[in-house]
Backbone as a ProteinNet text record, in pm:
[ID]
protein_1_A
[PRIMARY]
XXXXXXXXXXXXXXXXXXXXXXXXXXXXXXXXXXXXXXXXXXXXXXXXXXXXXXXXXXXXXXXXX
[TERTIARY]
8113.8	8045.8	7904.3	7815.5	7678	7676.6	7779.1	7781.9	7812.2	7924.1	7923.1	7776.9	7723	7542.6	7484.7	7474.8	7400.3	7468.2	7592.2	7629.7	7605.4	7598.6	7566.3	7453.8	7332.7	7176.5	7166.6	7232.5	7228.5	7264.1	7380.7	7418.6	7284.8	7275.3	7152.5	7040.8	6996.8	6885.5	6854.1	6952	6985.7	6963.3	6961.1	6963.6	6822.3	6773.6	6653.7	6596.9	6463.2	6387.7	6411.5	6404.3	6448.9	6353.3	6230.9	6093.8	6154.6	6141.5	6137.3	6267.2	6410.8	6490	6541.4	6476.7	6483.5	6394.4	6294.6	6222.9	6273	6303	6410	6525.7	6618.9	6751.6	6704.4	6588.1	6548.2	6504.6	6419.7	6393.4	6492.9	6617.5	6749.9	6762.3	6768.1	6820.3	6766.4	6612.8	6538.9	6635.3	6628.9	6655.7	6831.3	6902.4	7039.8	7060.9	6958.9	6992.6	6935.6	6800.9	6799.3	6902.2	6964.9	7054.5	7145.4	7210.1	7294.1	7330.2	7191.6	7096.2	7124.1	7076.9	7089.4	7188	7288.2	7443.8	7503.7	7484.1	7567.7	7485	7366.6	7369.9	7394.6	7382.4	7469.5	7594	7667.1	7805.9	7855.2	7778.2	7799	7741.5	7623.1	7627.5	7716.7	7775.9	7907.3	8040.2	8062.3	8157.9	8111.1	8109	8087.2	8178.2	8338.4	8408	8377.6	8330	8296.6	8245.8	8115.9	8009.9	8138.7	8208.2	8259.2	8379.3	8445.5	8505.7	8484.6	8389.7	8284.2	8227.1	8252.8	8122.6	8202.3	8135.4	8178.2	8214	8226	8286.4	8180.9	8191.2	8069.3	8028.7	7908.5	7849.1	7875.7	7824.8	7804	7875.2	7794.2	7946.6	8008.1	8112.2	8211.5	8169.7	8191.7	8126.9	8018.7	7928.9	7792.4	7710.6	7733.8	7639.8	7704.2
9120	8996.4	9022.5	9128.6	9134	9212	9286.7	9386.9	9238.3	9149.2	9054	8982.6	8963.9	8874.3	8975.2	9123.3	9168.5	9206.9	9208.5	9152	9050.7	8942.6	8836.7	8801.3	8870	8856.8	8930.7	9038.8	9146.3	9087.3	9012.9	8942.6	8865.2	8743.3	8661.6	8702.5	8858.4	8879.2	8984.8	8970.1	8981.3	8944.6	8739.6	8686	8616.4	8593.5	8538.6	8423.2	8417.4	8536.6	8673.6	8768	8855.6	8863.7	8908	8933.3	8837.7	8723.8	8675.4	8673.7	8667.8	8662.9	8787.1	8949	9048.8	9080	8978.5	8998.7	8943.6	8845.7	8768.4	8827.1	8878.1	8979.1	9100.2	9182.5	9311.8	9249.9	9122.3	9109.2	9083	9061	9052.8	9212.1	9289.2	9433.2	9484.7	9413.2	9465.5	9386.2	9272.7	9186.8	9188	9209.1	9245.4	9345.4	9487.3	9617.3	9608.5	9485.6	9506.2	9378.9	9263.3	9196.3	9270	9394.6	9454.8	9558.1	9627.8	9708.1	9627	9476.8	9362	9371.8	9305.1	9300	9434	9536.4	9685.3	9693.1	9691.8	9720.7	9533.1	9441.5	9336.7	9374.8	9456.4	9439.6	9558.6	9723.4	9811	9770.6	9628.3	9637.4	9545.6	9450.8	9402.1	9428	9562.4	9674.8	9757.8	9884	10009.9	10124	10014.3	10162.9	10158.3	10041	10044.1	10140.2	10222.8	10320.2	10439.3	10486.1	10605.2	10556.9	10448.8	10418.4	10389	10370.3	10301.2	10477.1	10595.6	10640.6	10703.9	10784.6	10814.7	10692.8	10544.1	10381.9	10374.3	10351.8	10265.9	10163.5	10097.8	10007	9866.3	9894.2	9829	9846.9	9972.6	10031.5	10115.9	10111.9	10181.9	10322.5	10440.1	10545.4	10644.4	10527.9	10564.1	10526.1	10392.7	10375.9	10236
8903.8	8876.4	8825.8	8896.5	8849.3	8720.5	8706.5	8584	8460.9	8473.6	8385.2	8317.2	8462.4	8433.7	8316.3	8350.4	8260.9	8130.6	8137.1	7969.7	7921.4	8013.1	7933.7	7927.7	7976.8	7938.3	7873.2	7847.7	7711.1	7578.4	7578.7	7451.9	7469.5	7511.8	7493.3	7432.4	7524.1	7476.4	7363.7	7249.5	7133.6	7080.1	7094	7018.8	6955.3	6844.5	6822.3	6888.3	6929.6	6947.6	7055.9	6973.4	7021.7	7160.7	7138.6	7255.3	7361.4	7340	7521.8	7517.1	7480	7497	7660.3	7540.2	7555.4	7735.1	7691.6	7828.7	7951.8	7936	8027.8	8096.2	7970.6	8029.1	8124.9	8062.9	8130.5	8297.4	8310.8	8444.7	8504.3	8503	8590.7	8602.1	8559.5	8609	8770.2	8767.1	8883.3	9001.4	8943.1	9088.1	9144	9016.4	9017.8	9168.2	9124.2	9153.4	9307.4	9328.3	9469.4	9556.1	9463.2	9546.6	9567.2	9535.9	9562.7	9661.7	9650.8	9813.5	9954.4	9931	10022.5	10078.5	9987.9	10039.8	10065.3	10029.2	10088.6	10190.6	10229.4	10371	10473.2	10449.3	10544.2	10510.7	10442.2	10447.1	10560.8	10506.9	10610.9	10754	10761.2	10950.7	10961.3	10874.6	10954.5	10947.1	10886	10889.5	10881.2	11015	11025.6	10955	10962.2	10876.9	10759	10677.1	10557.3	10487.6	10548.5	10570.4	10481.9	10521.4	10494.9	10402.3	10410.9	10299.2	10213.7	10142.6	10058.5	9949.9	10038.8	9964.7	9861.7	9734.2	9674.3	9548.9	9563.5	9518.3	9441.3	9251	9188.3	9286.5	9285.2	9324.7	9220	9092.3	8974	8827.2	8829.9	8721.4	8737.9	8682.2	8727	8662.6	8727.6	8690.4	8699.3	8726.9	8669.8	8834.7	8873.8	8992.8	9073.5
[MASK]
+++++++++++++++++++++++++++++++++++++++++++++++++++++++++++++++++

């Protein structure tokens, strides 16, 4: 789902005007990457086995992080 948002602020911020478009999309990456910090750790304290099943698992993209 969050990987979708930043395709689709990526297309957007493509589009003319490019500058604030562009500026706009880039400030979702920050806040994306720490709502996601958020929820993996409320998710590992309200599943402990999660912790070890989880590791090694993209977060975001697949692959990469």
């Amino acid at each position: 789902m969050y990987l979708a948002v930043l395709l689709a602020a990526a297309a957007v911020g493509s589009a003319p005007p490019v500058g604030p478009h562009t500026g706009c999309a880039l400030l979702l990456v920050p806040v994306i990457v720490a709502k996601v910090g958020v929820e993996e750790h409320l998710l590992d304290a309200a599943f402990p086995e999660r912790t070890d099943r989880m590791r090694g698992v993209a977060r975001l993209v697949p692959g990469f992080w």
